[in-house]
N, C-alpha and C positions, 0 to 999 in steps of 0.2 A: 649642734643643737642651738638655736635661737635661744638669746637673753630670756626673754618672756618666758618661754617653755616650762623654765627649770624655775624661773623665778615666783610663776605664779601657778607651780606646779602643785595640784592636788590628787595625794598620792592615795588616797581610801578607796578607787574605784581597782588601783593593783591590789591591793592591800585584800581587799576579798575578793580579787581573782586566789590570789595565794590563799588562801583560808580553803577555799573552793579545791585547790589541786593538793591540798594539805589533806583535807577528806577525802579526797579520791584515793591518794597515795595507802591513806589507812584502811581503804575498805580492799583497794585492790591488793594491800600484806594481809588480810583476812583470806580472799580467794585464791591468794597467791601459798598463802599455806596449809590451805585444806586442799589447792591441785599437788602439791608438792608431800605433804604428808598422807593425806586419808585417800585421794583420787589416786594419783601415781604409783602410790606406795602399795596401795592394797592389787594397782593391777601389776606391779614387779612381781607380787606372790603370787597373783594368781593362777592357779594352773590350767590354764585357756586349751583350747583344740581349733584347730580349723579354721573358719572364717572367723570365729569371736575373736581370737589369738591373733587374730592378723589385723584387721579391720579396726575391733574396738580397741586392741593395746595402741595402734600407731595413731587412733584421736586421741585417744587419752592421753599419749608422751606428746603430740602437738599441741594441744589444749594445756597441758601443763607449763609448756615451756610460753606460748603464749602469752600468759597470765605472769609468768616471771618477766617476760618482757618488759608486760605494759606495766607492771611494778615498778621497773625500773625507767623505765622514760617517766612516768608519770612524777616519778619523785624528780630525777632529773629535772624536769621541767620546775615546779614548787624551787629545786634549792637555787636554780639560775635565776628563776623569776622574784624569789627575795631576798638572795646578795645584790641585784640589780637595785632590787626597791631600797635597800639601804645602802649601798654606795650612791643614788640619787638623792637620799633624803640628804646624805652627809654634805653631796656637793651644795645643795638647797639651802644650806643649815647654813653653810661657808660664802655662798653667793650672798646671801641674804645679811651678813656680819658684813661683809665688805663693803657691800652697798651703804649697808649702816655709817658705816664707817668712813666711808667718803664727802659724805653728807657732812659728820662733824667739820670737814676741811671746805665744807660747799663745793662739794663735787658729786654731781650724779650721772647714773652710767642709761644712756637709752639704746633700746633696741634698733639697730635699723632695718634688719629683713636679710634673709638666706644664711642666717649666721652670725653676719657681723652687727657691732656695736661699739656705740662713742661713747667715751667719759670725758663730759664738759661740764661748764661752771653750773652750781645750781640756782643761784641767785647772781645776779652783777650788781656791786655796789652801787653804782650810778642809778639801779630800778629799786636797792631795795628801801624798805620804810624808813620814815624819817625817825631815826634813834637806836636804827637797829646795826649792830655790829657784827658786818661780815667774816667769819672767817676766813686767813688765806690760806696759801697752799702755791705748794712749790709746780715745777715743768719734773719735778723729781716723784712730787705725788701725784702728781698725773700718771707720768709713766707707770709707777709703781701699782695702782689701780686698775690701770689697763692691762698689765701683767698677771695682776692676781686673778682679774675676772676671767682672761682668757685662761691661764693655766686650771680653772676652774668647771670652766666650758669644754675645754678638751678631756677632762676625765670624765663628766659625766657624757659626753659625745663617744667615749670609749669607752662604757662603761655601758652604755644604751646599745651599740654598735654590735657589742661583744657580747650579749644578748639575743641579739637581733640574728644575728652570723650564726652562734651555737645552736638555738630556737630549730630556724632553717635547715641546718646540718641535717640536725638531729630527728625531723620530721621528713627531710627525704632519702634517709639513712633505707625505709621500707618502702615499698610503693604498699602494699599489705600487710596488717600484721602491724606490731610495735619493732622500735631498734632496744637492743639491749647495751646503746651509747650509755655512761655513767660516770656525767660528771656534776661536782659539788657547785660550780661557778661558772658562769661565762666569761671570764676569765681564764681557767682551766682548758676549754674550749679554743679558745683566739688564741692561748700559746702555742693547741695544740696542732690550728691550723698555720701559724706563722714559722712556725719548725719543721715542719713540710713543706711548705714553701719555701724556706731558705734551705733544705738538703737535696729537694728535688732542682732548686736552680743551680746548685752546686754541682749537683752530676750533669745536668743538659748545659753546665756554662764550660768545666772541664773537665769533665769526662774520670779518663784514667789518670789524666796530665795532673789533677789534683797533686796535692802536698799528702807526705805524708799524717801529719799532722791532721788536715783538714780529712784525711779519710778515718782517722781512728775517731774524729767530732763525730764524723757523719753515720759511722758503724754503731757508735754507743746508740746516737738517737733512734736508729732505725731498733736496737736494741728495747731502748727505752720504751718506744713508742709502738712494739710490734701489735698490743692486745686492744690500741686505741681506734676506736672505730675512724674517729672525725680525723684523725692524723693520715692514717691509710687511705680512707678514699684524697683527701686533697692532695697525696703525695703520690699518688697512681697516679689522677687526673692532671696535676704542673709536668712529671715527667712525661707523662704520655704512652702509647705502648711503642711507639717510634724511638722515643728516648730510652725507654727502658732496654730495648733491643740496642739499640745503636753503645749503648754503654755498656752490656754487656758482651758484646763481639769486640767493644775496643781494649776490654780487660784481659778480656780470654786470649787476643792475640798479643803474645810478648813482642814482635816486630816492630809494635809503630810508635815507641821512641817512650809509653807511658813506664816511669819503674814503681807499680804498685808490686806486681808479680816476684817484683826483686824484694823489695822493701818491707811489705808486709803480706808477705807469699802463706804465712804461718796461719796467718787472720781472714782470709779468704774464705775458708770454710763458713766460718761462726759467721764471717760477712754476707754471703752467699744466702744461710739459713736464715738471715734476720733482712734482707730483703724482700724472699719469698715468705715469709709470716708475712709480711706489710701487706704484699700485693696479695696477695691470700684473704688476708683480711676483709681487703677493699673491694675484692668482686660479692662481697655477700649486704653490699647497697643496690638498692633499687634504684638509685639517684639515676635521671638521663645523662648524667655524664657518664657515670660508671657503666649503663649499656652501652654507650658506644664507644667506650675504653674496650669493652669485651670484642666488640664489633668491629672492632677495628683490630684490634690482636691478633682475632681467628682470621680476620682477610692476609694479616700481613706473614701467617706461618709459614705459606708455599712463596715467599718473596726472596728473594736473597739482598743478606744485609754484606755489605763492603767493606772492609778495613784497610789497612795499609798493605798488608801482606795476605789475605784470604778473601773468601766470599764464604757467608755460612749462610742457614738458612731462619728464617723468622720460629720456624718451628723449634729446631735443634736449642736455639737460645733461651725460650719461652716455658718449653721443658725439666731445663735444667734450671729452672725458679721454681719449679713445682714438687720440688724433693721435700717441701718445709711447708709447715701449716697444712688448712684445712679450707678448699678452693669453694664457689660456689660450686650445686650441681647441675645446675644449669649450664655454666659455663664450660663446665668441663666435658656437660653431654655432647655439647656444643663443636668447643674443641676435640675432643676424642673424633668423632663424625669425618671430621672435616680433614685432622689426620689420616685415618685412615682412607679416604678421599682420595688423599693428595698421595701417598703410598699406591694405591692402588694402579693409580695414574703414572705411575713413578715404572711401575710393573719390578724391576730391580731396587729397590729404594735403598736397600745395605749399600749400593754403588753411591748414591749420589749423598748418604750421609757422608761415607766414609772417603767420599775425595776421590772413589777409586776412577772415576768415568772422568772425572774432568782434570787431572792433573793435579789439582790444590792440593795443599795442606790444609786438613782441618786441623781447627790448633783445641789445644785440651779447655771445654766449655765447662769442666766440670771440676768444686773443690772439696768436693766433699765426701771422698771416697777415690779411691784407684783406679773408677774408669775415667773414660777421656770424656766422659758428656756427648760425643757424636751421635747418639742414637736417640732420638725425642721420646721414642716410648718408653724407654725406661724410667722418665721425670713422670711422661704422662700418668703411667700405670701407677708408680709408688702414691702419686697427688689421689688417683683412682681408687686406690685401695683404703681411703679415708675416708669415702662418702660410698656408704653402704650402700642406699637405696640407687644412687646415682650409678654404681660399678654392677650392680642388678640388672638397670634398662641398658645398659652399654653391652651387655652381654647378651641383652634377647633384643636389643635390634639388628633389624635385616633389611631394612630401608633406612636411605639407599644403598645401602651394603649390608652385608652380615658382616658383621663386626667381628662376633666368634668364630668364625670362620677364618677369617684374614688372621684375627694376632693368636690362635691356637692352632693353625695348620698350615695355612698357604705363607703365610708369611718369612721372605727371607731375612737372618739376622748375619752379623759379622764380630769379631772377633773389637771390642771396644775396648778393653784391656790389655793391649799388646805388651805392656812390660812386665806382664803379672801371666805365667804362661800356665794352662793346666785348669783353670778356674772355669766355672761357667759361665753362662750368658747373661748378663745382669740384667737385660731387657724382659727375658725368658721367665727369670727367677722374679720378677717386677707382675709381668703377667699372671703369673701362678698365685701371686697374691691377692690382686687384683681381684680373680676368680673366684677363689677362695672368697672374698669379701662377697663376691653375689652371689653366692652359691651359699652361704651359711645366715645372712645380715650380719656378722661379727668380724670385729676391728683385727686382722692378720699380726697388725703391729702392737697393741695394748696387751701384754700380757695378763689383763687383770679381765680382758672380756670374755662374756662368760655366756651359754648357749643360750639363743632363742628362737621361741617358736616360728615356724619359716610360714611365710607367706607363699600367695601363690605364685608370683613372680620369681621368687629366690627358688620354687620347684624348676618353673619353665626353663630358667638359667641350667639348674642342675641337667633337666632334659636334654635340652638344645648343646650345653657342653658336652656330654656323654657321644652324643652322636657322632659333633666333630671330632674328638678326639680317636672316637672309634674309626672315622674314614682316614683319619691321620695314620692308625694302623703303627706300625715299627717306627714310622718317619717324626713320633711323637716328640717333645722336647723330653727329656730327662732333668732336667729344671725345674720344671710344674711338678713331677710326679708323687715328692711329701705334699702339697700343698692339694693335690685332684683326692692325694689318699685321704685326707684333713677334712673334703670337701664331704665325701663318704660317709666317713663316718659319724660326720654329725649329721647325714641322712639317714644314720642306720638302720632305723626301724626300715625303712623303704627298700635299703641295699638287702639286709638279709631278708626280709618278706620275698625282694623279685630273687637272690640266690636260691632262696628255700622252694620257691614254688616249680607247681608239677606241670604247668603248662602254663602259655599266656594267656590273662584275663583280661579283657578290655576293660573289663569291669570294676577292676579291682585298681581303685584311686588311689593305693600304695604300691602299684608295680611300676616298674621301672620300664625300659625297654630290654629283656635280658640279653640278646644278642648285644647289643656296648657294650651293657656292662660287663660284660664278660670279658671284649677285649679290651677296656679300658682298665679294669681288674689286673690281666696280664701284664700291659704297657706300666702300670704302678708296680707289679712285682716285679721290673725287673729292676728294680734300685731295692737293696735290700733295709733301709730307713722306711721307704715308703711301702716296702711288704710288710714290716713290722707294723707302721702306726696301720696300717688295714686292720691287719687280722688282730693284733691285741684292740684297736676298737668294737671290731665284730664279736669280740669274743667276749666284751662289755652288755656287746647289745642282748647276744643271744642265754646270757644267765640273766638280764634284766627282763627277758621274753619269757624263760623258762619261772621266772618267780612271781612278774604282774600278769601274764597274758591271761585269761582265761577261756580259752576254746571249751568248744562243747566235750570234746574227747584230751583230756589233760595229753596225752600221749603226739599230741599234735605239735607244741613244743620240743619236745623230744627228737621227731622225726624230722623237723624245720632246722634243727640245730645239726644235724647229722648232714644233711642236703647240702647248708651253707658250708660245712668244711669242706663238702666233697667237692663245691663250686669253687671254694678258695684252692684247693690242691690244684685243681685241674690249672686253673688260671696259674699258681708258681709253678707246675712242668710248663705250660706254653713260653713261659717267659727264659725259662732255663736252656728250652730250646731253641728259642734262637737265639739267645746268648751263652754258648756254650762254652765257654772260655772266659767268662768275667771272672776277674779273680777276686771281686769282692765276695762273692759266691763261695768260688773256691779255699777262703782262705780259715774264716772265722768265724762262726756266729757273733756279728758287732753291735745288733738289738740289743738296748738293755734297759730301755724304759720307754712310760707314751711322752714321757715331758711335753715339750711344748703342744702337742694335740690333745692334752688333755681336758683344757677348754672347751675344745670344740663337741665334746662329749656329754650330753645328757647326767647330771646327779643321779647317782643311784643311792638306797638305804644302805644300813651298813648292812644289814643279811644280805642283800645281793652281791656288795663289795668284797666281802669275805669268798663269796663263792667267785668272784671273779679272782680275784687273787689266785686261787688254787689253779681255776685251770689257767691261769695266765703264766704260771711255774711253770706245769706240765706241757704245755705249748711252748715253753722258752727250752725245755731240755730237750724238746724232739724237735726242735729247730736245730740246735746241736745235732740230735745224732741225722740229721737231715745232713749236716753238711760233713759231719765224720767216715760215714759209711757212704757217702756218694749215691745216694739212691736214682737210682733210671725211673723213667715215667713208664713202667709195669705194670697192669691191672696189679698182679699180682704180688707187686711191692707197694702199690700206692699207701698202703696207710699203715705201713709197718711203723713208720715213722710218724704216724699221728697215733698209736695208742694209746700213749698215756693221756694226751690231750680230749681224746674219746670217752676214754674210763672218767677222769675229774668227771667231764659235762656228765655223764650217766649217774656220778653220785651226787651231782650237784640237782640233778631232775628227782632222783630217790627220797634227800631230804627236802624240795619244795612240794614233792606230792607223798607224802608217808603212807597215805591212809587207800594211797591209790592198788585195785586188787591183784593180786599175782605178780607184784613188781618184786624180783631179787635180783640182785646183778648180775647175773648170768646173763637173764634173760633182755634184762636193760640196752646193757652194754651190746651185747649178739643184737639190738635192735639197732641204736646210734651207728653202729660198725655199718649193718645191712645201707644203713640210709644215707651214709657218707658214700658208698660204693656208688649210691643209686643215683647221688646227687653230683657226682664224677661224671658218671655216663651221661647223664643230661647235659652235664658243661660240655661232652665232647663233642656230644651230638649238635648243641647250639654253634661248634666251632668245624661241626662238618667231620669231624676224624672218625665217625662209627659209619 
């Protein structure tokens, strides 16, 4: 900052800039809490349908969030812009005393231009008036004045700077839209980019060869700093996505002489998760750095990086940073695409993760869990299963590939857990969530998420999954199958509409395709977890049909409820039969609650939940004597072992319609019985066995 600048600085034109973003700030906490209490709040309650449900809830949670943004930059902005205007005035205050002050000693300080300035004599005695008595002054008060005014000049030069930097940041944090960066100072700011710069030079200067020491500095910071917008993008963009790979294949291979692995082997994990929050972070900038951080990532997946002892690949690396936090969705559509691309291409790709085609050892990429990290989809999918909307279009795209296609059917997987023998496929089980997340909009992982109205995109996913998994046929994963049954049932009005119905209706924008689902029904009953969360959901849905629906003929419910068990039996003998020897079958009835699917389940009242209850009993004892008495798939045994489940629904239909005529349980019950038969025959018939 030039002498003059600061010296002959007048500050009233910031001074109502600030007043100006001071207002803003307070009108935008006005709209910021009428979006957030009256607008958002009233459409959480709202109980929407169809387009309104879909369309107007996701402006309204945009628009909400929006308004929080610009709340928050906009103050941002105000408190940077007046810790700046008063650590300038201060330096002002302090330049302007010194100068004073030099003067007493006849010394003044002039400006020379790009910065610099001299402190020389103000008067020479030899010019000045005759009687007048100059003051002197030492080469000590020289110095000393020249010291002061520069140590003076460089706070407010880093003070304007630090400003200037954060301002920048924080404005190309969005390319649209506000950043939800939140800081008090610029100040705050510059520290938070000089700590990214000094952790990102630390890993591209040594890698894994680091100190101990210097890696527990640089874990806390990445710790410290995971939720800081301005930290993460400048600490992506120093490392680079070459550095970040290259350091992380140098960690991963214990061979090439680094002892982090040895040393702080314990900390790897919590290190691992507070990396990927960083870079997590930092792809949700618009910044042109940060797209071509992304851009350069996705190019460099299919590359192979080199260590001392392996070759891995950009993907396998890049993966296993995406176990933590919440990525952009773009990027990850991005990325996903391009994976699967490169998979494609690959035609065996389990071979070339897994070292098997080329000789190498791949070395364990992963610390945060039991598997080896070799397998990218499983980083991808878990990152995938965070961004709803995002894991939605990943599922209904089919250019340039079907995506659902590739990771639910044709896809090979391997064995990533080798020392943990018996367990499933974590890539699989990674998928299944994933799925789950586009198929419902709700978080797999958040225990506390809670059902919403589906759009129509999250239907297509449901469609277009069904189908694959139905050409998948036996070859299905067993993995997926609590999470496809998850998917169901918080479809269920749709699932028991298309079980229950008497023929296909093009018409009917609640039917499903019933041909899948019937064998996708089966492929989920044959894990007995994933027959249970079905049918105790369906059995939610169809006392929740038999108490709100109301058709023109009451007895409509009634018979839809008898259909859908018939379509549920059928689908557990298909399942039985080709698995004729599972001894989780054979051993125990091990259902014993919906727990975790419980979420995914429509609120019911409490009169429906009470009638749910009862028959959810009666269904739980004749799952028992299902597996007691060994029942064969017999016309003529089929539903010995659903009576009691029969009877509950028929007195649960009794007391939703009291007043309805000629209803006693004889006659009830003889009807639900008739129409579970009837609705057997039609599942056999969908499956070709009549």
């Amino acid at each position: 900052m030039n002498l003059d600048t600061l010296r002959f600085a007048n500050f009233s034109a910031l001074g109502e800039a600030i007043t100006d973003w001071e207002v803003m700030v307070r009108n935008l906490q006005e709209l910021k809490d009428k979006a957030e209490k009256d607008l958002k709040a009233k459409a959480d309650k709202a109980n929407w349908a169809g387009v309104n449900a879909t369309v107007s809830r996701e402006f309204i949670d945009k628009t909400s969030g929006e308004f929080i943004d610009a709340h928050t930059q906009a103050n941002t902005i105000a408190r940077v812009l007046a810790d700046t205007k008063g650590e300038l005035e201060d330096c002002h205050r302090q330049l302007t005393t010194a100068i004073e002050n030099g003067l007493k000693k006849n010394l003044t300080v002039l400006d020379t231009g790009n910065g610099t300035f001299t402190v020389t004599m103000n008067i020479h005695p030899d010019r000045a008036a005759k009687g007048t008595t100059v003051p002197e002054h030492s080469q000590q008060d020289v110095d000393g004045l020249l010291n002061e005014v520069r140590h003076i000049l460089d706070k407010a030069t880093e003070s304007d700077n630090a400003a200037a930097e954060a301002l920048q940041l924080i404005t190309d944090q969005a390319k649209v839209g506000f950043s939800s960066a939140d800081y008090g100072d610029g100040h705050s700011a510059a520290k938070a980019v000089k700590d990214a710069r000094d952790l990102a030079n630390l890993m591209k200067t040594k890698g894994d060869g680091m100190s101990p020491e210097e890696f527990d500095r640089l874990n806390r910071g990445l710790a410290d700093h995971q939720n800081d917008p301005i930290f993460q993008e400048e600490f992506a963009k120093i490392l680079g996505p070459k550095g970040t790979l290259d350091f992380w294949a140098d960690l991963s291979d214990p061979s090439d002489g680094g002892n982090l692995q040895r040393s702080r082997h314990d900390q790897l994990g919590d290190f691992q998760k507070n990396l990927s929050m960083v870079l997590a972070g930092a792809t949700h900038s618009s910044s042109p750095g940060m797209r071509q951080w992304e851009d350069d990532m996705i190019k460099m997946g299919d590359q192979r990086i080199s260590t001392r002892g392996t070759q891995v690949y950009g993907f396998q690396l890049m993966s296993n940073l995406m176990r933590a936090g919440s990525y952009d969705g773009d990027f990850l559509d991005r990325y996903g695409n391009a994976l699967v691309s490169t998979e494609e291409k690959m035609k065996l790709p389990d071979k070339f993760w897994s070292g098997a085609n080329g000789g190498l050892v791949m070395p364990k990429m992963n610390f945060m869990g039991s598997e080896f990290g070799r397998d990218p989809m499983t980083g991808f999918m878990t990152a995938l299963s965070e961004r709803l909307d995002t894991a939605t279009q990943f599922f209904n795209e089919t250019k340039p590939q079907d995506n659902a296609a590739w990771v639910l059917k044709d896809r090979p997987v391997f064995d990533d857990t080798p020392l943990d023998h018996g367990d499933g496929n974590q890539s699989r089980d990674a998928t299944g969530k994933a799925l789950l997340a586009a198929t419902t909009g709700m978080n797999p992982n958040d225990p506390d998420a809670r059902y919403v109205e589906h759009t129509a995109a999250q239907r297509h996913a449901l469609d277009h999954s069904l189908k694959v998994i139905a050409d998948a046929g036996d070859n299905f994963a067993p993995e997926m199958r609590d999470d496809v049954a998850k998917a169901l049932v918080n479809h269920g009005d749709e699932v028991h509409n298309t079980m229950s119905a008497l023929a296909d209706d093009a018409k009917d924008p609640r039917q499903l395709d019933r041909h899948n689902l019937l064998e996708v029904s089966k492929q989920v009953s044959r894990d007995q977890q994933a027959y249970g969360i079905l049918n105790d959901g369906l059995n939610r849905e169809i006392v929740k049909d038999i108490y709100n629906d109301h058709p023109g003929d009451p007895k409509e419910t009634l018979l839809r409820a008898g259909h859908t068990i018939g379509f549920l039996e059928e689908a557990r003998y298909q399942a039985l039969a080709t698995d004729k020897r599972d001894p989780s079958w054979d051993a125990k009835w091990l259902y014993h609650g919906f727990g975790a699917a419980f979420n995914f389940i429509p609120h019911v009242g409490d009169i429906v939940q009470r009638g749910v209850d009862v028959v959810t009993y009666q269904w739980q004892l004749d799952e028992q004597k299902h597996i007691n008495h060994d029942f064969a798939a017999e016309n003529s045994k089929t539903f010995t072992a659903r009576e009691n489940q029969l009877q509950s629904l028929a007195n649960v239909w009794m007391n939703a319609n009291p007043s309805h005529q000629g209803a006693n349980p004889y006659t009830i019950t003889s009807e639900i019985d008739g129409a579970a038969f009837d609705g057997n025959a039609r599942a056999k018939g969908l499956a070709g066995q009549q």
